[in-house]
Backbone of each chain as nested JSON, in Angstrom:
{
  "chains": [
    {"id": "A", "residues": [
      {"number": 1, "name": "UNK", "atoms": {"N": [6.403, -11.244, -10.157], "CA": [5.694, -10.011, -9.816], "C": [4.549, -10.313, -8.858]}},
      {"number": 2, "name": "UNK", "atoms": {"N": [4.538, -9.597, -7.832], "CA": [2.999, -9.845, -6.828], "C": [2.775, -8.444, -6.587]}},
      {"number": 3, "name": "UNK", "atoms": {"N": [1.277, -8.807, -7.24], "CA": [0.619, -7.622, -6.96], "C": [-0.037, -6.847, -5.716]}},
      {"number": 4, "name": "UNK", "atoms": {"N": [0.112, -5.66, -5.518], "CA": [0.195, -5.234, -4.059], "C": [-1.44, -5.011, -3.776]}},
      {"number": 5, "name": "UNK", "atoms": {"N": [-1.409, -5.773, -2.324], "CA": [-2.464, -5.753, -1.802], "C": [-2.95, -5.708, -0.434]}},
      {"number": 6, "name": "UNK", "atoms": {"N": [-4.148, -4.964, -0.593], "CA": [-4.951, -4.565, 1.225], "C": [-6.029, -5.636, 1.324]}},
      {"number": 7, "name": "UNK", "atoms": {"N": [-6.046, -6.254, 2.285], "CA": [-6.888, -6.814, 3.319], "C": [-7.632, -6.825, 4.401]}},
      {"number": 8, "name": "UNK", "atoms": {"N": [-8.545, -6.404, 4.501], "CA": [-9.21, -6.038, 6.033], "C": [-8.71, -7.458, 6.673]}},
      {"number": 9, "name": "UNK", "atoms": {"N": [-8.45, -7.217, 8.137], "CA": [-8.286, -8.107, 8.801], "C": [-8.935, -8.794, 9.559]}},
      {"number": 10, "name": "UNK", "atoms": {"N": [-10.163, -7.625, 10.363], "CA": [-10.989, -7.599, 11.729], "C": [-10.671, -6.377, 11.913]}},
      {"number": 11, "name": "UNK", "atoms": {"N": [-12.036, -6.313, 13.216], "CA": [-12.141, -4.901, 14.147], "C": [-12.012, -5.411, 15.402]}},
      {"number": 12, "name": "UNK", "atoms": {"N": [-11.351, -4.497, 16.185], "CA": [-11.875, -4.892, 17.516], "C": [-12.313, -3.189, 18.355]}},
      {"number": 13, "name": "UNK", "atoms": {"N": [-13.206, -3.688, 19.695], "CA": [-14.099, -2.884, 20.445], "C": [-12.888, -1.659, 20.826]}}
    ]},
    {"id": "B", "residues": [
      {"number": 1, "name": "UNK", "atoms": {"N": [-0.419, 17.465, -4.196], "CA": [-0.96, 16.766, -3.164], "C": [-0.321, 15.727, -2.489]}},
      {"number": 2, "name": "UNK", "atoms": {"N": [0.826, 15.301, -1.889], "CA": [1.171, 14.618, -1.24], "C": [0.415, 13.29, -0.784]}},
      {"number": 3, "name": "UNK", "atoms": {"N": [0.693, 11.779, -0.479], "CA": [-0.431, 11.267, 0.055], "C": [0.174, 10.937, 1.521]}},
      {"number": 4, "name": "UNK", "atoms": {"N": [-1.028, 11.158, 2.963], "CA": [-0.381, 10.822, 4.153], "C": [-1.301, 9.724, 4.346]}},
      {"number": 5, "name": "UNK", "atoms": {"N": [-0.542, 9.32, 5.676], "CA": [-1.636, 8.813, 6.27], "C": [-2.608, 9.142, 7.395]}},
      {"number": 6, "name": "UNK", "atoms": {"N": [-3.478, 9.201, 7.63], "CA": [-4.706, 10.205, 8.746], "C": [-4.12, 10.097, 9.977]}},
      {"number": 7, "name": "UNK", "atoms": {"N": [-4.15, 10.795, 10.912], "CA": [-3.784, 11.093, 11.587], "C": [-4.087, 9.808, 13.06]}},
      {"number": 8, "name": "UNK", "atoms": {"N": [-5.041, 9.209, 12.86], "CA": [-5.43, 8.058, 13.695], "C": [-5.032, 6.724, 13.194]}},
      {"number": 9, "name": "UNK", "atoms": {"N": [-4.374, 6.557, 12.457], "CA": [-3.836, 5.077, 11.28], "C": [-2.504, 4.93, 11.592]}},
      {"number": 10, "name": "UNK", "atoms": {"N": [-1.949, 4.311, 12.445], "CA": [-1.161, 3.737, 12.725], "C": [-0.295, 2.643, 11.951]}},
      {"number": 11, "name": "UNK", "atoms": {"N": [0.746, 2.536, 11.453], "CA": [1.35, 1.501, 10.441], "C": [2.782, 0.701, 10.844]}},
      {"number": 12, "name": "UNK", "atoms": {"N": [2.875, -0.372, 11.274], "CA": [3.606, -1.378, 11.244], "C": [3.998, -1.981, 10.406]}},
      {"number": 13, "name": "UNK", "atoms": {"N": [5.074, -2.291, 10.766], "CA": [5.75, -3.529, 9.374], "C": [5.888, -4.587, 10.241]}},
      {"number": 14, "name": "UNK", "atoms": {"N": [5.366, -5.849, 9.283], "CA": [5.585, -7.069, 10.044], "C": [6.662, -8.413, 9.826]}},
      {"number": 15, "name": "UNK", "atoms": {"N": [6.98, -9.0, 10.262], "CA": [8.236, -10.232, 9.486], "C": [8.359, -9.996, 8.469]}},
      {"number": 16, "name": "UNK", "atoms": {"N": [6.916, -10.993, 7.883], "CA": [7.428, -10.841, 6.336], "C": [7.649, -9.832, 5.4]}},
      {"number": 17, "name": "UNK", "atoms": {"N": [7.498, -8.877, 5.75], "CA": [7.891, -7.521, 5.123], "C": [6.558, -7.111, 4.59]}},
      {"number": 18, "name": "UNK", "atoms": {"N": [5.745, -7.2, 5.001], "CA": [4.158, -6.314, 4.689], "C": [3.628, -5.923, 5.933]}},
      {"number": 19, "name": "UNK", "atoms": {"N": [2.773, -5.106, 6.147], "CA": [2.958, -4.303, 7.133], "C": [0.995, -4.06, 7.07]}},
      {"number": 20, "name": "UNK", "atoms": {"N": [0.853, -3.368, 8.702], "CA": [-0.832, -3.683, 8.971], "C": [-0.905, -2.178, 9.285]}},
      {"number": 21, "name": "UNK", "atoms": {"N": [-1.843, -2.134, 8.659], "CA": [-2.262, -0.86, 9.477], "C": [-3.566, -0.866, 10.194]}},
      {"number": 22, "name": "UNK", "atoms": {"N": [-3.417, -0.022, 11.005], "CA": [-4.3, 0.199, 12.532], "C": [-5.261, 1.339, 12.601]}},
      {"number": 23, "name": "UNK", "atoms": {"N": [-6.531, 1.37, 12.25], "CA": [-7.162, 2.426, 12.604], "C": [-8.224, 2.781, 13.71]}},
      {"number": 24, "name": "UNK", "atoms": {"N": [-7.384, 3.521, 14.485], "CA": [-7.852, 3.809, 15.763], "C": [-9.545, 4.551, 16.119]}},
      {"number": 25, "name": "UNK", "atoms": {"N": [-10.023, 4.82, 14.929], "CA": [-10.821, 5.672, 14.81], "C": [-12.251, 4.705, 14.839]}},
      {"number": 26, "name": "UNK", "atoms": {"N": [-11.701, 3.651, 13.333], "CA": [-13.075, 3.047, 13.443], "C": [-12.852, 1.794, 14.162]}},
      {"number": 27, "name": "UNK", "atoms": {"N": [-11.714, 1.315, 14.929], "CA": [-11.286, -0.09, 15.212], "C": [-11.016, -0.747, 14.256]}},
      {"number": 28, "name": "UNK", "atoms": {"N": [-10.716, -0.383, 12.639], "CA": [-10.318, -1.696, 12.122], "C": [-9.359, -1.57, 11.632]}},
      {"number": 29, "name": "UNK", "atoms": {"N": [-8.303, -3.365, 11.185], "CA": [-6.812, -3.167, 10.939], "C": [-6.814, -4.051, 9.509]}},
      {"number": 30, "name": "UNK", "atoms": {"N": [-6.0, -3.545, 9.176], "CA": [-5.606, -4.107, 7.844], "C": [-4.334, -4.646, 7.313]}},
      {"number": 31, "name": "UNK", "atoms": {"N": [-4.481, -5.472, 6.24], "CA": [-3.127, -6.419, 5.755], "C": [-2.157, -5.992, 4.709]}},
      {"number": 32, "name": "UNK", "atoms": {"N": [-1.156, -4.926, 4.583], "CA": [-0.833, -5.262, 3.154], "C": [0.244, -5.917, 3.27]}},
      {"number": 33, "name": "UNK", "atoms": {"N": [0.402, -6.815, 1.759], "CA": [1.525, -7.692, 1.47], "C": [2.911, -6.904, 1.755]}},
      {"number": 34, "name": "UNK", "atoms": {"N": [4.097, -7.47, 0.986], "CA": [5.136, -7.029, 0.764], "C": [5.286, -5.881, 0.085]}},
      {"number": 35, "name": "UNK", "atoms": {"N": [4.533, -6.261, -1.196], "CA": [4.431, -5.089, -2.396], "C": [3.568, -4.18, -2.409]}},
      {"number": 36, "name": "UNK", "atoms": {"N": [2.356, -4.354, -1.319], "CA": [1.65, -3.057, -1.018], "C": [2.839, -2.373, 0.061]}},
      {"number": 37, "name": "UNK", "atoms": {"N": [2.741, -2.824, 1.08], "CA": [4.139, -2.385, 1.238], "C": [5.031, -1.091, 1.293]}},
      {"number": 38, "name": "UNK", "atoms": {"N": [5.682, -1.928, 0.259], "CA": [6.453, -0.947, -0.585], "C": [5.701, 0.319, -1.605]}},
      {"number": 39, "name": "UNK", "atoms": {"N": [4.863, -0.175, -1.836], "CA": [3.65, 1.248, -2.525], "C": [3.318, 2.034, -2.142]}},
      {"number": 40, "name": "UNK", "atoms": {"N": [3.239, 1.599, -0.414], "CA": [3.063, 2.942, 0.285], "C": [3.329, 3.458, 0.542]}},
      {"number": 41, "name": "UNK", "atoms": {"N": [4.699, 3.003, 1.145], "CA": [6.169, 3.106, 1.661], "C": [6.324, 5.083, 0.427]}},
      {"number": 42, "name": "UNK", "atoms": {"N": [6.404, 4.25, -0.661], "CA": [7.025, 4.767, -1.839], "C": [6.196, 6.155, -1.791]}},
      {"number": 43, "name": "UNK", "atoms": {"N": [4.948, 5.91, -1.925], "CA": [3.775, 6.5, -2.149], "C": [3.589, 7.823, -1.102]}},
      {"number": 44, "name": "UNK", "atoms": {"N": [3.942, 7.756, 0.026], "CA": [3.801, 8.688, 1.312], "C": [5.211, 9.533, 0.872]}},
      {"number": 45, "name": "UNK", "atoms": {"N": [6.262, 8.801, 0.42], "CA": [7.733, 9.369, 0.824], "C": [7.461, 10.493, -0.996]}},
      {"number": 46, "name": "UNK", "atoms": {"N": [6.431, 10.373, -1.402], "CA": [6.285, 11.474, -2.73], "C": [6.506, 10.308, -4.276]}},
      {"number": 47, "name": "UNK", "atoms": {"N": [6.493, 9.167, -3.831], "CA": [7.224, 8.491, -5.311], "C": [5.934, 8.625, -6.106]}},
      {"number": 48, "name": "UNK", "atoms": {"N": [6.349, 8.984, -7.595], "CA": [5.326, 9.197, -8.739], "C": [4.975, 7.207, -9.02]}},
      {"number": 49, "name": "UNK", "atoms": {"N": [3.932, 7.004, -9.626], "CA": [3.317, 6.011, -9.799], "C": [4.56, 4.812, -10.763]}},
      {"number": 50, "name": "UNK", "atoms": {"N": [5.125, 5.573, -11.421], "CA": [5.966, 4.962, -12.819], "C": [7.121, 4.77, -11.968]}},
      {"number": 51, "name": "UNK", "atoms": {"N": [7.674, 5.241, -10.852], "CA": [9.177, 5.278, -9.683], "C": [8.501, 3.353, -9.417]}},
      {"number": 52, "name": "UNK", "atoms": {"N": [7.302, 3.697, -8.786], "CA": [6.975, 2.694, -7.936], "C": [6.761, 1.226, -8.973]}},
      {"number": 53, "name": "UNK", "atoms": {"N": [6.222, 1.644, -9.937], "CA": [6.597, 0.204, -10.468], "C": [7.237, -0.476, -11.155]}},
      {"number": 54, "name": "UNK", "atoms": {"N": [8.345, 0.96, -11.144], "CA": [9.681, 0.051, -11.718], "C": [10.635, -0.947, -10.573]}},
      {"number": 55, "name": "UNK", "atoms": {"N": [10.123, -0.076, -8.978], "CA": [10.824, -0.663, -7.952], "C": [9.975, -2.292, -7.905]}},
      {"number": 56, "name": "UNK", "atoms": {"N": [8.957, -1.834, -8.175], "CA": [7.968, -3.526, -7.884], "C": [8.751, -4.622, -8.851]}},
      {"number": 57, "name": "UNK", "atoms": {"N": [8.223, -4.122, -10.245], "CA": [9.218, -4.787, -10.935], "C": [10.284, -5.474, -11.23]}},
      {"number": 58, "name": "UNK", "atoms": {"N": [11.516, -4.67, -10.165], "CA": [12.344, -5.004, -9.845], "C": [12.658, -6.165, -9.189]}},
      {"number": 59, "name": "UNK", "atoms": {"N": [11.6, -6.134, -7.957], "CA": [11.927, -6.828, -6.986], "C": [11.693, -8.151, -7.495]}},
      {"number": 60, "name": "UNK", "atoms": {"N": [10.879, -8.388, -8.687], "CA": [10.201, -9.76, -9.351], "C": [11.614, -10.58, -9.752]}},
      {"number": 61, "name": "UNK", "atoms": {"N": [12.627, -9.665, -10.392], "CA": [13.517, -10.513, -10.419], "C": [13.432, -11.627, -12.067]}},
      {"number": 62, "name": "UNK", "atoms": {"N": [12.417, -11.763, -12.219], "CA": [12.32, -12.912, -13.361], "C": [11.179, -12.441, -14.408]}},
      {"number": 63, "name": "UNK", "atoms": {"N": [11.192, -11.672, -14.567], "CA": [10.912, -10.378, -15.966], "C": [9.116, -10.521, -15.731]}},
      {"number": 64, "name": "UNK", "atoms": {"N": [8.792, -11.04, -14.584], "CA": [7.205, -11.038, -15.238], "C": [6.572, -9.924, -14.48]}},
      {"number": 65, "name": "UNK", "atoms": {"N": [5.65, -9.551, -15.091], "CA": [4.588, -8.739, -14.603], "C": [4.924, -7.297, -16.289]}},
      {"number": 66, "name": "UNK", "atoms": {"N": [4.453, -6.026, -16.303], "CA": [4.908, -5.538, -16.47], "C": [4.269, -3.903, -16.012]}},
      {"number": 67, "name": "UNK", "atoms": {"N": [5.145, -2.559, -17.104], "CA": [4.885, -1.297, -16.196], "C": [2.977, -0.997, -16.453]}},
      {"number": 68, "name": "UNK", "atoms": {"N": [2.68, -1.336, -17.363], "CA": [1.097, -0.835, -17.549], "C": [0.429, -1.351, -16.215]}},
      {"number": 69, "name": "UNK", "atoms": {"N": [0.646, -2.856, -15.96], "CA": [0.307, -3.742, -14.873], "C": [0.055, -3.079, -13.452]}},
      {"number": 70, "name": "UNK", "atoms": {"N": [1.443, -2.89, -13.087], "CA": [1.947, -2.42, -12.418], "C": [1.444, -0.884, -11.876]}},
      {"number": 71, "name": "UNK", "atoms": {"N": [1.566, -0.586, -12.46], "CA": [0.552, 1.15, -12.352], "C": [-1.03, 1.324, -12.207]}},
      {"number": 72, "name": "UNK", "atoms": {"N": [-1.431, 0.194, -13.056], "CA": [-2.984, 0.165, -12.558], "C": [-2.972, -0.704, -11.707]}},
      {"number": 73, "name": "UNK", "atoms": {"N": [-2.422, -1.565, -10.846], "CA": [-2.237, -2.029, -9.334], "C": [-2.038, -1.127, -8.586]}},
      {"number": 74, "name": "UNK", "atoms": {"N": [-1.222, -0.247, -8.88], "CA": [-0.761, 0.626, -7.783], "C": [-1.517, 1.71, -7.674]}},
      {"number": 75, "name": "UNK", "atoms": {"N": [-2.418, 2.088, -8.806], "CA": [-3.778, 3.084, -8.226], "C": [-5.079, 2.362, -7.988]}},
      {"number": 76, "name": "UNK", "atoms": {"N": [-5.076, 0.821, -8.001], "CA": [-5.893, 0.016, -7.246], "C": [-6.23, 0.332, -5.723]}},
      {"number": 77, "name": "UNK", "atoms": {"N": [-4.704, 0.126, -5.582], "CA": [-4.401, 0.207, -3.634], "C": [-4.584, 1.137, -3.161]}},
      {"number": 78, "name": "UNK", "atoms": {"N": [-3.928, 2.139, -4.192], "CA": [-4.641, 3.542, -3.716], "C": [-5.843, 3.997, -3.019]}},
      {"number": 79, "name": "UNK", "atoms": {"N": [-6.463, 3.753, -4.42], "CA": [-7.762, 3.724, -4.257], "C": [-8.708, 3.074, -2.928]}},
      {"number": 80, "name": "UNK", "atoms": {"N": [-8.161, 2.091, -2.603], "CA": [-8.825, 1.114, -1.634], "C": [-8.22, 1.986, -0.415]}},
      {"number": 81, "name": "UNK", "atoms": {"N": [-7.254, 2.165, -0.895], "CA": [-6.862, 3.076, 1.125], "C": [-7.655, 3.954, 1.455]}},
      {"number": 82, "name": "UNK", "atoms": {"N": [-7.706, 4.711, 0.226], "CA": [-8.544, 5.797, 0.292], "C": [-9.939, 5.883, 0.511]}},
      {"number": 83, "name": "UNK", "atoms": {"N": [-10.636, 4.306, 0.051], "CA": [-11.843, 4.121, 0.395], "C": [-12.134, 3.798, 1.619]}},
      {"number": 84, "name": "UNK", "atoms": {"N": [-11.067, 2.786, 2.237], "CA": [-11.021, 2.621, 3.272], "C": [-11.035, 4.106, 4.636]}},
      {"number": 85, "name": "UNK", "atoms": {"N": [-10.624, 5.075, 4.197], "CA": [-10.4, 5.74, 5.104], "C": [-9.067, 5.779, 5.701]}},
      {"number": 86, "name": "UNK", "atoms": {"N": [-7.934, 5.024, 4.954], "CA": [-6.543, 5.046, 5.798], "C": [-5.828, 5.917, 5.188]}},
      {"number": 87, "name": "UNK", "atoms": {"N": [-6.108, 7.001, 4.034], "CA": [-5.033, 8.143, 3.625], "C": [-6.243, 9.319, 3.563]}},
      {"number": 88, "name": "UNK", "atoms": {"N": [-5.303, 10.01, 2.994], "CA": [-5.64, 11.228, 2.378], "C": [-4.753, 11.905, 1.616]}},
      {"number": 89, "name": "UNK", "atoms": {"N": [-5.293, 12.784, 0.825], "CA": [-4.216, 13.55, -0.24], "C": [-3.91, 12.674, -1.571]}},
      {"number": 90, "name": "UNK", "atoms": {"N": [-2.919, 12.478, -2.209], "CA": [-2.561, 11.904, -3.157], "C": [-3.06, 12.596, -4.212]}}
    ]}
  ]
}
């Protein structure tokens, strides 16, 4: 089982 | 309430089968795995919370995790999209 997941990655301009 | 995604959030799927989303609004992009994924996937197309983690479940293949688990993960992510600013509705 893997649990679901968000990550910010970066921003860009 | 349906959940979408905003109208400036852009969403890709990538190789490994998790997919980024793009928000045009504030410039920033984001990672989800495989199994977010599929949550959202599930989640936009109307799937109730208990659909989605029987599909997660599934995909484990080798009995671990289970549905209580599974459901409070999946209004984790929710939640975080939503904080984030990448849905609405739900």
């Amino acid at each position: 089982y893997s649990k679901p997941t968000l990550l910010k990655l970066g921003s860009f301009e | 309430m349906t959940l979408r995604l905003r109208a400036e959030v852009s969403l890709a799927e990538a190789e490994d089968g998790g997919g980024v989303l793009l928000d045009e609004r504030s410039g920033e992009y984001w990672q989800l795995n495989p199994s977010g994924l599929t949550t959202l996937k599930l989640r936009l197309a109307g799937a109730d919370e208990a659909t989605i983690a029987e599909t997660l479940l599934a995909g484990a293949q080798d009995g671990t995790g289970d549905v209580a688990q599974a459901v409070a993960d999946i209004r984790e992510l929710v939640a975080q999209l939503a904080d984030a600013g990448l849905v609405v509705g739900g």
